[in-house]
C-alpha positions in Angstrom: 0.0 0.0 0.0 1.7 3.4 -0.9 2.4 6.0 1.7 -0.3 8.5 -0.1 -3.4 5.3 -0.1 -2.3 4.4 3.5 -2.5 8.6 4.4 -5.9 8.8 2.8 -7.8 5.8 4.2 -5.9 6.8 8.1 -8.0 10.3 7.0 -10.8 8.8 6.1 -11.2 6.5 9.1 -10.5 9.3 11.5 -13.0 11.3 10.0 -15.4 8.5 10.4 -15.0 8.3 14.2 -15.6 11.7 14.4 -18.5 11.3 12.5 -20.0 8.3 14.5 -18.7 10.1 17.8 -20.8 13.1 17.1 -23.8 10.7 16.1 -23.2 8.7 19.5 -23.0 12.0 21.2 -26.0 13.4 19.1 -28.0 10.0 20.2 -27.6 10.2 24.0 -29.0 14.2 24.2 -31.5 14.3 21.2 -33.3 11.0 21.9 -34.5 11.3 25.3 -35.8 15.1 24.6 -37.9 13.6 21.5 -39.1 10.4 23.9 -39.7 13.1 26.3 -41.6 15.1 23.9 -43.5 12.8 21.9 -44.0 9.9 24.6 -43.2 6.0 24.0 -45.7 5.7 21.9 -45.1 8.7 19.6 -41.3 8.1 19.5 -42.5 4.4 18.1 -44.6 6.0 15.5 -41.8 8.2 13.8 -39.1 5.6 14.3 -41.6 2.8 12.6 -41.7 6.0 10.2 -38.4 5.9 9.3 -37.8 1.9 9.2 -41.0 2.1 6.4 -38.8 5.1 4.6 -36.1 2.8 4.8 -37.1 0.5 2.3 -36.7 3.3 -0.2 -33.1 2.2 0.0 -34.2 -0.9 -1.6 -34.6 1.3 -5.3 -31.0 2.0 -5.4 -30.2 -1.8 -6.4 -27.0 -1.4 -5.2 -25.9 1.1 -7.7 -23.9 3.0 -5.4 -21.6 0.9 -4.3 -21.3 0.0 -7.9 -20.4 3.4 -8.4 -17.4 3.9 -5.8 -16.0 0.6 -6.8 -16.0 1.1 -10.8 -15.3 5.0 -10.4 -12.1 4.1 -8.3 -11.2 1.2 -10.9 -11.2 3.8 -13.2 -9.3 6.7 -11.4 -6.0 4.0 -10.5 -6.1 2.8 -13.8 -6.3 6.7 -14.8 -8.7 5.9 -17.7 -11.0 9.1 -17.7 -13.3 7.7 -21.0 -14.2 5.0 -18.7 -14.7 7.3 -15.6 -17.3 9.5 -18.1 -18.7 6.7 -19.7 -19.4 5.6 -16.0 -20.8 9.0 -14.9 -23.3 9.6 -17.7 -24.6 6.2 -17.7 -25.2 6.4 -13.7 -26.1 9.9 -13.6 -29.0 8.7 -15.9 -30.5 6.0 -14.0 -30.4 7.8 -10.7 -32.4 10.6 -12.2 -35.1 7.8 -13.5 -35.1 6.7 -10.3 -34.8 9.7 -8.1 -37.8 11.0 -10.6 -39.8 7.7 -9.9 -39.8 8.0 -5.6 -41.0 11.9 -5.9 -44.0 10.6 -8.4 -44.5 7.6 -5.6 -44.3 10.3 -2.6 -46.5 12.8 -4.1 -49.1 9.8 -5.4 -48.8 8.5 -1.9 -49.0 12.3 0.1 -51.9 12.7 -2.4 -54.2 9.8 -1.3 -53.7 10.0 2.0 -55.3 13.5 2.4 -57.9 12.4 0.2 -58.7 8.8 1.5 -57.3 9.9 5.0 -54.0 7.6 6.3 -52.8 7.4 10.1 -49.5 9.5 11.3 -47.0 6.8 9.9 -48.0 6.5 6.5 -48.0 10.5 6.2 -44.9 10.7 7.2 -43.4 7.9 4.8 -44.8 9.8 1.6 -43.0 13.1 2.9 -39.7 11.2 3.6 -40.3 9.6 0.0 -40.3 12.9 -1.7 -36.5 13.9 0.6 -35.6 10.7 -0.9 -36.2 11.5 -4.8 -33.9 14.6 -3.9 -31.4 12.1 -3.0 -31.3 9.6 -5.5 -31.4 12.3 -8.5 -27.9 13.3 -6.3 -26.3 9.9 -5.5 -23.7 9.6 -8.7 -22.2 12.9 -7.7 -21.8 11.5 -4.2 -20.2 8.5 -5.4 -17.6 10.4 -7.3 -16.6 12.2 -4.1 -16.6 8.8 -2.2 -14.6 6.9 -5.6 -11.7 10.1 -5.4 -11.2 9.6 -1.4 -13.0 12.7 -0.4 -14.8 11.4 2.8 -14.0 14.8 4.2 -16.8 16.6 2.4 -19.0 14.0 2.4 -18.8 13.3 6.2 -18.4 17.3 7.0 -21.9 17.5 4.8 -23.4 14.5 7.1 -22.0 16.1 10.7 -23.0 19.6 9.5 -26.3 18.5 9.2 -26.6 16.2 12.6 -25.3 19.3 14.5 -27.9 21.4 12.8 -30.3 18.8 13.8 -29.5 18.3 17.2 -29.5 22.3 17.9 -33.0 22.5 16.3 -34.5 19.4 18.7 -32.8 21.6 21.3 -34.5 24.7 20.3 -38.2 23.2 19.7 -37.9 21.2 23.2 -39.9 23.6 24.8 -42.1 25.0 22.1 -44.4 21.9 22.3 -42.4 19.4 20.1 -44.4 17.2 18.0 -43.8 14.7 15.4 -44.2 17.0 12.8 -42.0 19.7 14.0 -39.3 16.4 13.7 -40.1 15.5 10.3 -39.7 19.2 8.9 -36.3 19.6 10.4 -35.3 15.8 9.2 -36.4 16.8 5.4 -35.4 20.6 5.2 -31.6 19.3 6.5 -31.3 16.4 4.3 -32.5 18.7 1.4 -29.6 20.9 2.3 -27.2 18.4 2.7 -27.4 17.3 -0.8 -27.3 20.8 -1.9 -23.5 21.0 -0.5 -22.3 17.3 -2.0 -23.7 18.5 -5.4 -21.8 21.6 -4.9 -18.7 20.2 -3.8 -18.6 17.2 -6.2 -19.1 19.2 -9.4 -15.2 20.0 -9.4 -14.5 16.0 -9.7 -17.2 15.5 -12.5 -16.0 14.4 -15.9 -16.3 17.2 -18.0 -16.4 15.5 -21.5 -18.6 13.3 -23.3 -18.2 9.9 -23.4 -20.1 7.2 -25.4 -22.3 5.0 -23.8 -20.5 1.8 -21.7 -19.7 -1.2 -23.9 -21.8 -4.0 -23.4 -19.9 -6.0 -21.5 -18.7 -3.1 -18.7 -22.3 -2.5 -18.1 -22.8 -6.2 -17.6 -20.4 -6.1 -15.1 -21.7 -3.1 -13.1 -25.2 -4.7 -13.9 -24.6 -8.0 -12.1 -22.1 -6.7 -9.2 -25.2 -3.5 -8.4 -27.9 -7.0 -8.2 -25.3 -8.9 -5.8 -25.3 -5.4 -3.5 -28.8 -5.2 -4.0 -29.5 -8.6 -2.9 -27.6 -8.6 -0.1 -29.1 -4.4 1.1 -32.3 -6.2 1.3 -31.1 -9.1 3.3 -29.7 -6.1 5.2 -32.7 -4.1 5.4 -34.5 -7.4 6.6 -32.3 -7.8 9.4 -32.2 -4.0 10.5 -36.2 -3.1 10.0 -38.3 -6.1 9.6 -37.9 -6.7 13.6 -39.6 -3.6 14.7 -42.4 -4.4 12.2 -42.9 -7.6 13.9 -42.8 -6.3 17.6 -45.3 -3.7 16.0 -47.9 -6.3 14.6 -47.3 -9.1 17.2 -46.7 -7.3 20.5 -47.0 -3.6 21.1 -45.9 -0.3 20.2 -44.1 -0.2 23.5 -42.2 -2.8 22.7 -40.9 -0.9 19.7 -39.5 1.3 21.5 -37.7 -0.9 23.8 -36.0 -2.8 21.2 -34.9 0.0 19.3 -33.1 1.9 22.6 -31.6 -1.6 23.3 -30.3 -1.9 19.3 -29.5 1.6 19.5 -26.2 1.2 20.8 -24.8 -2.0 19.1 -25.7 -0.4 16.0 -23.7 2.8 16.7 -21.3 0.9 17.4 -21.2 -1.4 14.5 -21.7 1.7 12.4 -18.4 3.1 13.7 -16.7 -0.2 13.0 -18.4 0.7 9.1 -17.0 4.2 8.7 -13.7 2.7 9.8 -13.5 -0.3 7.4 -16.1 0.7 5.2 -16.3 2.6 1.4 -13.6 4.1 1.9 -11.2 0.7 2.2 -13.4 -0.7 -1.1 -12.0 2.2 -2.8 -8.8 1.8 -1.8 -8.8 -2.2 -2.2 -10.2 -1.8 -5.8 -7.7 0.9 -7.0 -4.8 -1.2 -5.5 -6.6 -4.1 -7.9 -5.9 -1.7 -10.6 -2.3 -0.3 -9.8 -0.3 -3.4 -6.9 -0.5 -6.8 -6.5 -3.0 -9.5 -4.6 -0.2 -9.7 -2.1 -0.4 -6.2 -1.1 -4.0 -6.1 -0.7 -3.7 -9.4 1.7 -0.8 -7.9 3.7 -3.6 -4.9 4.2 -6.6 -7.4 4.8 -4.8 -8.7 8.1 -3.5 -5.8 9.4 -7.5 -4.5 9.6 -9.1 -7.5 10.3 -6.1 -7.4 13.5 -7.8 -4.2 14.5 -11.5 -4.5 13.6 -11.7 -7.6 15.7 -9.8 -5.8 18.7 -12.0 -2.8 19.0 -15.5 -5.4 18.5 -14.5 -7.2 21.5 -13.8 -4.5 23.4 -17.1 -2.7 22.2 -18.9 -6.0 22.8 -17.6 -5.7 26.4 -17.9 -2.5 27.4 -21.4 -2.7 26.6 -21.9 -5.7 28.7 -20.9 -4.6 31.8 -21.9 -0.9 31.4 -24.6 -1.2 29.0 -27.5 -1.5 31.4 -26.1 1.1 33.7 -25.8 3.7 30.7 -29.5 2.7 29.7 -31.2 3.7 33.0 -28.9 6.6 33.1 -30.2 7.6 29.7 -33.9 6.6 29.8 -34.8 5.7 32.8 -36.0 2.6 34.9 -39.4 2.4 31.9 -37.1 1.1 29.9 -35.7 -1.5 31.7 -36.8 -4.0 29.3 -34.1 -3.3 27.1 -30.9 -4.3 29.1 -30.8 -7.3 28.9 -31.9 -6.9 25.0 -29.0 -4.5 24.9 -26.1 -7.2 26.2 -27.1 -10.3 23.9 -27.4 -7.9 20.9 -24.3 -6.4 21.7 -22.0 -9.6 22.2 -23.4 -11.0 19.0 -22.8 -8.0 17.0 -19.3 -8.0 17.8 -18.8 -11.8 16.2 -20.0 -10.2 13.1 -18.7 -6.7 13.6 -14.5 -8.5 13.5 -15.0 -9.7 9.8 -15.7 -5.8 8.4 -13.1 -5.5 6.7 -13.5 -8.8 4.8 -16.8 -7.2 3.5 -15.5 -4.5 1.9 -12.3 -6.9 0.4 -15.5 -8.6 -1.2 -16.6 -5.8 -2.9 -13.2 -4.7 -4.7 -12.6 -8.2 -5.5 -16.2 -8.7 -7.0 -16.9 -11.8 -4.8 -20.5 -10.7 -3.0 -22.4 -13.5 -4.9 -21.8 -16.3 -2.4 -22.2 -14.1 0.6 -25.5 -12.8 -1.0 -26.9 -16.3 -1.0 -26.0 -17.6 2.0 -27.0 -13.9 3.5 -30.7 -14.4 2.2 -30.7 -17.6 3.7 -29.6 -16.7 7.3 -32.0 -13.6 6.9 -35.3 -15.5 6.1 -34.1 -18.1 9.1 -34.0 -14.7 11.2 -37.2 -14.1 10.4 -39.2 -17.3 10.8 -37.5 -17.6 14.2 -38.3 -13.9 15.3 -42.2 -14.6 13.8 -42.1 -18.1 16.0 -40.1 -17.0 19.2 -42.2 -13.6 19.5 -45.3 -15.0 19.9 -44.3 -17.1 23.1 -41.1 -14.8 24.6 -42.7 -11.3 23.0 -39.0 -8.6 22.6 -36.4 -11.4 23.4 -37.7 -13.5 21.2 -37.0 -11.1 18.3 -33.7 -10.4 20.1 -32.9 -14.5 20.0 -33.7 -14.7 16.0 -31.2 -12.1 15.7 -28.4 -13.3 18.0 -28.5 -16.8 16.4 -28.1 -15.3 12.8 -25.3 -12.5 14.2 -23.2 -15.7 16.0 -23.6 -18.0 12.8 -22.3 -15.2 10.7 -19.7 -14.3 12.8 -18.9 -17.7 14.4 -19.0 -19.8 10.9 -19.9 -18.5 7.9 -17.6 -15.3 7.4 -14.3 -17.5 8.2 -16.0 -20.2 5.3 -16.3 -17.9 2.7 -12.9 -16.3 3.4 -11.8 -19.2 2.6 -14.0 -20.4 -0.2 -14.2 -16.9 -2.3 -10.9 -15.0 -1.0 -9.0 -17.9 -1.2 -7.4 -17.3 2.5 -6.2 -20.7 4.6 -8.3 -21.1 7.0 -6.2 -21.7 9.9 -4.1 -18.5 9.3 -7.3 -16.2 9.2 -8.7 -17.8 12.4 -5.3 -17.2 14.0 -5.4 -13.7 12.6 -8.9 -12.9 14.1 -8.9 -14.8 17.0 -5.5 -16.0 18.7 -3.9 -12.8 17.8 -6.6 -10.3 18.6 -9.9 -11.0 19.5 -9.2 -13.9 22.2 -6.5 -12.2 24.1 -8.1 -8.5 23.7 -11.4 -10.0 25.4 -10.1 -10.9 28.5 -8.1 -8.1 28.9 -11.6 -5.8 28.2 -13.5 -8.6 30.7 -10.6 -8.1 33.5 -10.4 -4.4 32.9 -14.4 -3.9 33.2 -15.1 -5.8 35.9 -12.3 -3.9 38.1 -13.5 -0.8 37.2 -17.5 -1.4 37.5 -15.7 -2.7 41.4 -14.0 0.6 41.9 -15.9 2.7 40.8 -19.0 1.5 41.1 -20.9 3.7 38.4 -24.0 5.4 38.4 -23.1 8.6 36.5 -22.2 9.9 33.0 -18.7 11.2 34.5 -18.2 8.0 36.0 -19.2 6.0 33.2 -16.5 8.5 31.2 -14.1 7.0 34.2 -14.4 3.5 33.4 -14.1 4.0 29.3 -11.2 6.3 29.6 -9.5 3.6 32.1 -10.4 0.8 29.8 -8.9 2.8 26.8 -5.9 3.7 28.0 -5.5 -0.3 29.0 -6.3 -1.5 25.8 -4.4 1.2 24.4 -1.3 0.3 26.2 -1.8 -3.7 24.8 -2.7 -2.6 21.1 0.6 -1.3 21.4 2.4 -4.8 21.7 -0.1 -7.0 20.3 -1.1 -5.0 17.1 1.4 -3.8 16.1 5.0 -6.1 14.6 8.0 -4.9 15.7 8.8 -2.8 12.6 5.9 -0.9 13.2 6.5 0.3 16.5 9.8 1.3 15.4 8.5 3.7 12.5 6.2 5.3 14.9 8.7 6.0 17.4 10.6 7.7 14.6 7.9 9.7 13.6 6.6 11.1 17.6 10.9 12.4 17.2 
């Protein structure tokens, strides 16, 4: 990996912590004032809102990552036709379907006030029209993603959560109401894809190019269904439970299950921004400019550290999850800790293999892991339809844990070795002996002497114990990350 790839994914990745910090930090102030404001059972409506708004995702067929991955082929092979011929061809299908979701959300907005609709589906038709807006904008987003400049695109995303956040703050006390959250949601999405437009027309091809060749566009074709697949596998396994909970149990429930997801998503959305577009782009213009030897060398070294930082994650939010929750919320949603541990310590078996997915995506291997993913995702949900009726929120939490440890137990570690072509007994020894087994216990020993000392019941406290933990793990990253080599060029560069 050259020095100027390895400086712009380090960027990229620190960028994304940010990013995910200030959406953690967002999360813990902005929530509880819109609970507070809207009740349980109004903060389940717009949440169950937004899952249903969701599925819009599903019209993007995966052309997005398509787009990141051929653009960056393109730019470390420096063949600018291809890059325009790329551009006009996707500019063109986003704006047929960006033009399709307005005619849906206006069609939709329109019958309701007609034929009358409940709260929910009102507020899916308006998010559908924010999300035409978006899709006729999503090949100039790629291009800023495929040319490594996470920096505007994440500086547009955190501009807009802080502008967010401040507004919730504001309308707090004005009598807060579902509404007054969907207006500031669409007017600050609107304006965030005013600024990537803006700041991604520098990178946009200039000159005509002819249409793709056949085959290219067969390629893109068939590698945007693989993504596409596998988003709505995805979109299965993050929405489909709250639609359950909704139909077979109660609105309350909702609620409770999404403030116990709330932070093992966070968290396995950090462990995304670090390993996530950003290393495809990277992995697929090093397909295009080093060898398959590189790549691997770069595979290990993340997978080292994506595994180290689950476990500790997974943890942390064992032993201080619950505490954090009634901190947060309060003792009404008490239902959720233990929801919030078992979701938690199964994410992080999935959460070590990130890297790997993005590795799949430059190497154009998602087919298997599509397949097996839409099998493991309709197990999820005949479980979570069987277990709910009889256990009512654990029993959606229990389909989800058994898919999360079968993925992260089994299945990744396969098809490492089946479509990467990796030897099995190395990549275990990779993921496990030399990170996640040893950093695990040093997290379990280091939590439990904290929780003992300090005993916390506090934010600051809280802070105490993930500050002490940090510089621990720190301290061990230090020897057991990092070879020998390593640790010698870094002291070289602190002098």
């Amino acid at each position: 990996m050259s020095v100027s790839m390895r400086h712009r994914l380090l960027s990229a990745s620190a960028l994304s912590l940010v990013d995910q910090f200030l959406k953690v930090a967002s999360a813990l102030v902005i929530s509880p004032v819109i609970i507070h404001a809207l009740g349980v059972e109004g903060y389940g409506e717009w949440m169950l809102a937004v899952s249903f708004a969701g599925y819009f995702e599903m019209l993007d067929l995966g052309f997005s990552l398509a787009a990141v991955r051929f653009y960056s082929k393109a730019i470390g092979a420096a063949d600018h036709q291809m890059l325009a011929s790329l551009f006009g061809d996707l500019r063109r299908h986003y704006r047929r379907l960006g033009s399709l979701l307005l005619i849906t959300g206006l069609g939709g907005a329109a019958a309701c006030v007609v034929f009358g609709g409940g709260n929910v589906m009102v507020m899916v038709c308006v998010l559908a029209l924010a999300n035409g807006v978006v899709f006729w904008n999503r090949a100039h987003a790629a291009m800023l993603k495929a040319r490594m400049e996470y920096g505007k695109v994440l500086g547009a995303g955190m501009l807009r959560l802080v502008l967010f956040s401040g507004f919730m703050l504001l309308m707090a006390g004005h009598g807060m109401t579902a509404w007054t959250v969907l207006g500031g949601h669409v007017a600050l999405q609107l304006g965030e894809q005013c600024l990537l437009h803006a700041w991604a027309a520098p990178f946009v091809p200039k000159t005509t190019a002819p249409r793709l060749s056949p085959p290219l566009r067969r390629d893109v074709r068939r590698f945007s269904f693989d993504v596409a697949v596998g988003g709505l596998t995805q979109m299965l396994r993050q929405r489909v439970d709250t639609q359950i909970l909704a139909g077979y149990s109660s609105m309350a429930s909702v609620s409770h299950y999404l403030v116990a997801a709330r932070l093992p998503l966070m968290f396995f959305d950090m462990l995304n921004g670090l390993f996530g577009g950003h290393v495809m782009a990277g992995f697929s213009q090093m397909a295009a400019s080093s060898g398959q030897d590189r790549q691997h060398e770069a595979l290990f070294r993340m997978l080292r550290i994506s595994a180290a930082i689950a476990v500790v994650g997974a943890v942390g939010m064992w032993v201080f999850g619950p505490v954090f929750l009634g901190i947060w919320v309060g003792d009404q949603f008490e239902p959720s800790h233990e929801a919030l541990q078992w979701l938690a310590a199964s994410s992080a078996l999935t959460a070590m293999h990130c890297p790997l997915f993005s590795y799949f995506g430059a190497i154009n291997a998602y087919g298997k892991v599509v397949k097996v993913s839409m099998v493991t995702s309709l197990a999820n949900f005949i479980t979570s339809l069987l277990l709910v009726q009889r256990m009512g929120l654990m029993g959606v939490v229990w389909g989800t844990v058994i898919e999360n440890v079968l993925w992260g137990a089994f299945l990744w570690p396969v098809l490492a070795r089946t479509e990467a072509g990796f030897p099995l007994c190395r990549y275990l020894r990779v993921v496990l002996v030399e990170s996640a087994i040893p950093f695990t216990a040093l997290a379990a020993a280091t939590s439990w002497l904290m929780r003992e000392w300090l005993n916390p019941a506090s934010y600051w406290q809280l802070i105490q114990c993930g500050l002490g933990i940090a510089v621990v793990v720190s301290c061990a990253a230090w020897f057991l990350l990092l070879a020998p080599e390593q640790r010698l060029r870094l002291r070289g560069g602190f002098h």
